[in-house]
N, C-alpha and C positions, 0 to 999 in steps of 0.2 A: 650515714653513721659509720660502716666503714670507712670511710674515707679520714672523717672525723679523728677515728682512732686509727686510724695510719701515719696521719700530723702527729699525733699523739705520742707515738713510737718513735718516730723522727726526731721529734723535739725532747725526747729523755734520754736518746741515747750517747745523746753530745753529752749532756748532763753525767751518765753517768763515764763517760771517757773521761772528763773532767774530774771525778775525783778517783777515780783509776791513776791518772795525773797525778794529782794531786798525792795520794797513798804512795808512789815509787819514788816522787822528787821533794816532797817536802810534808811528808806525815806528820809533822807536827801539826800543822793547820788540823785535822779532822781529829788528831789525837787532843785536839783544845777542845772539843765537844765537851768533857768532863768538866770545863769552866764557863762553860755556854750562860750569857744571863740578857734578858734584852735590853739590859742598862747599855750593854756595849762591854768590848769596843765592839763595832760595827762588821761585819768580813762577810767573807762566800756563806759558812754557814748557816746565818741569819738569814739569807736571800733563800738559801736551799728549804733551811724551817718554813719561811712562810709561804713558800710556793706548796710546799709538802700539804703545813696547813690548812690553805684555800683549799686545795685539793678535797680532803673530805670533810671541810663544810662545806662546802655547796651539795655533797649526798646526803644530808638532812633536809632537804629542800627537794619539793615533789614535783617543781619544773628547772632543777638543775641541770647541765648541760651535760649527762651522761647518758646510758645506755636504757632502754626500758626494761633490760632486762635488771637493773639496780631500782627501777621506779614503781615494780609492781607491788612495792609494799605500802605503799600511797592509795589511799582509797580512789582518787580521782582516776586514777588507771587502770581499774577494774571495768569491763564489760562482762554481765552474766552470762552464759551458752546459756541459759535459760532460767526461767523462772524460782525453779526448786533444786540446791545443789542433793548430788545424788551422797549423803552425807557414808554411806557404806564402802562408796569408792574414795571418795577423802579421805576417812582413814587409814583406808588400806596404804591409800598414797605416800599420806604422814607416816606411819610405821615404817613403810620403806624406805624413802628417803633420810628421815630421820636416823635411821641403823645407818646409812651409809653418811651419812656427815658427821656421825660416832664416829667411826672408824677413821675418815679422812682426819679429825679433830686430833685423833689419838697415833696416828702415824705421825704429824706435824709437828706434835708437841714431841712426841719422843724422841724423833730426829734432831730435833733441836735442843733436849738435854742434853744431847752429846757436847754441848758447846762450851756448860758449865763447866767443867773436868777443865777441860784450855783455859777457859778465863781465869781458873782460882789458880791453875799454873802457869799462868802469864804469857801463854804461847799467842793469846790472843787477846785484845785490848779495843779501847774504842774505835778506833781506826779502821782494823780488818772488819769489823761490824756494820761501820759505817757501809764500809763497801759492799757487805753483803747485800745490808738491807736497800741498795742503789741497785743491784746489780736483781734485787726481785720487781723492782722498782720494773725498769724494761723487762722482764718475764713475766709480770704480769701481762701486757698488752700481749706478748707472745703466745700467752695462753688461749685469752679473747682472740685472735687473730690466726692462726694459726696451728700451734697445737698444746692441747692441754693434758696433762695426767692423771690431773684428778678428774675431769669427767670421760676420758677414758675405762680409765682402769678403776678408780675408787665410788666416783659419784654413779657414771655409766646414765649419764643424761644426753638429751638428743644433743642439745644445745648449751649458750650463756644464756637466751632468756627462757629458758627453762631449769636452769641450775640455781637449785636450791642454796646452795652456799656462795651465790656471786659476789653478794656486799663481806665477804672471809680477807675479799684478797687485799685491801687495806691491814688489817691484823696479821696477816701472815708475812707484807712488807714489812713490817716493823717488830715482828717477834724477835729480832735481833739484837732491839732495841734494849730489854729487859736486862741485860746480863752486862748492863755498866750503868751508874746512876748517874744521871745528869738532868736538866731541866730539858736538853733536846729532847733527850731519847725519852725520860717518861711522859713529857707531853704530845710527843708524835705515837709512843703505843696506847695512853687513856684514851685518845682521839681516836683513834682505833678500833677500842676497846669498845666505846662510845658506841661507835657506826653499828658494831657487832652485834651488842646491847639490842638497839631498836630494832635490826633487822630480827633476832633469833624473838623479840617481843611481837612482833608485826606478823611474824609466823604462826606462833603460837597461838595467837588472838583468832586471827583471821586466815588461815593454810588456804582455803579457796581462794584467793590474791596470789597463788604462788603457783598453781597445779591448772596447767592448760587444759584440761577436763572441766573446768569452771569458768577460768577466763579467757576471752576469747581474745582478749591483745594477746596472748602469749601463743596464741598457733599461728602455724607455718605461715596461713594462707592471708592474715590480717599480721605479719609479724614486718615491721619500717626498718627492723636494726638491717637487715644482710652483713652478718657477721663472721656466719657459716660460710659464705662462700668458697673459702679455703678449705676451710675442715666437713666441707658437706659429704667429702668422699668417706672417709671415714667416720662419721657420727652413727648413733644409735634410732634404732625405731622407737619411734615416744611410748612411754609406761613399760621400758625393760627394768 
């Protein structure tokens, strides 16, 4: 699986050199996102949408070709540590983690009102968006891969597959999207929005699917991703 998401990181980050590209030598092209329609005509965009697309539908699908730590909200990927969940540590779990994906939620979002203010004064347009949301595009595997801040500093999880907000980082690619109206950008963040939807549902319903005190795909010693390998040095002791 690391390996996986290594091709992963390799093959987006030509991707996004390309519309890096694309942004200094000829911005028209991604400033046409605002006319985006799949009638046509035809161009780079359209290939970029649908690849973006595929992307997160196949994590509606519980033997998709991603991470376990995206699959644990799928019942087929639950193994009990036992018979009777110890339902007093559950919630302690949920309470805590849930306070700290508050906070992550609302750092997120605030940082990125900052962005309004620009767009309604034209300093920024669909273009430089584009490119933002390209450029979280490769920072997300960076974070899977080697290092992240939100479970550093905000979530303070051992891991991804014990990070309660892993199916986030779709919606946080495309929060950029929100602040120019076009048929790209709202149907890459509802899609999104979508993923966000089931996971924060799948949570709610079921938290033992989420919390390695329950399930036992998610510890260390029965865990297939090695994700950590990089970030093992600095990660946290499970239940801080």
């Amino acid at each position: 699986m690391f390996k996986f998401y290594i091709i992963r990181l390799l093959l987006r980050i030509p991707v996004a050199g390309a519309v890096l590209y694309l942004y200094v030598y000829n911005r028209e092209v991604l400033a046409g996102a605002v006319r985006f329609s799949l009638s046509g005509p035809f161009g780079l965009l359209h290939i970029l949408w649908a690849l973006l697309m595929l992307n997160m539908l196949v994590h509606l699908l519980p033997c998709g070709p991603f991470s376990p730590a995206g699959k644990k909200q799928f019942a087929r990927h639950y193994r009990p540590v036992s018979a009777e969940v110890d339902r007093q540590s559950l919630r302690a779990y949920v309470r805590r983690v849930n306070r700290r994906a508050g906070l992550t939620m609302v750092v997120w979002l605030g940082c990125h009102g900052l962005l309004l203010p620009l767009c309604l004064a034209g300093l920024i347009g669909p273009a430089e968006l584009i490119v933002l949301s390209t450029l979280y595009l490769v920072a997300d595997l960076v974070c899977m891969l080697f290092f992240c801040p939100f479970q550093k500093w905000l979530m303070k999880c051992r891991c991804c597959i014990d990070c309660r907000i892993f199916e986030w980082g779709h919606f946080m690619m495309y929060t950029p999207m929100i602040f120019f109206i076009s048929f790209y950008s709202y149907s890459l963040f509802f899609m999104a929005c979508l993923l966000l939807l089931k996971w924060e549902i799948s949570f709610a319903r079921r938290p033992e699917r989420f919390w390695s005190g329950a399930n036992a795909a998610l510890q260390c010693a029965n865990c297939p991703d090695k994700l950590c390998q990089v970030k093992k040095g600095a990660s946290f002791e499970a239940g801080i």
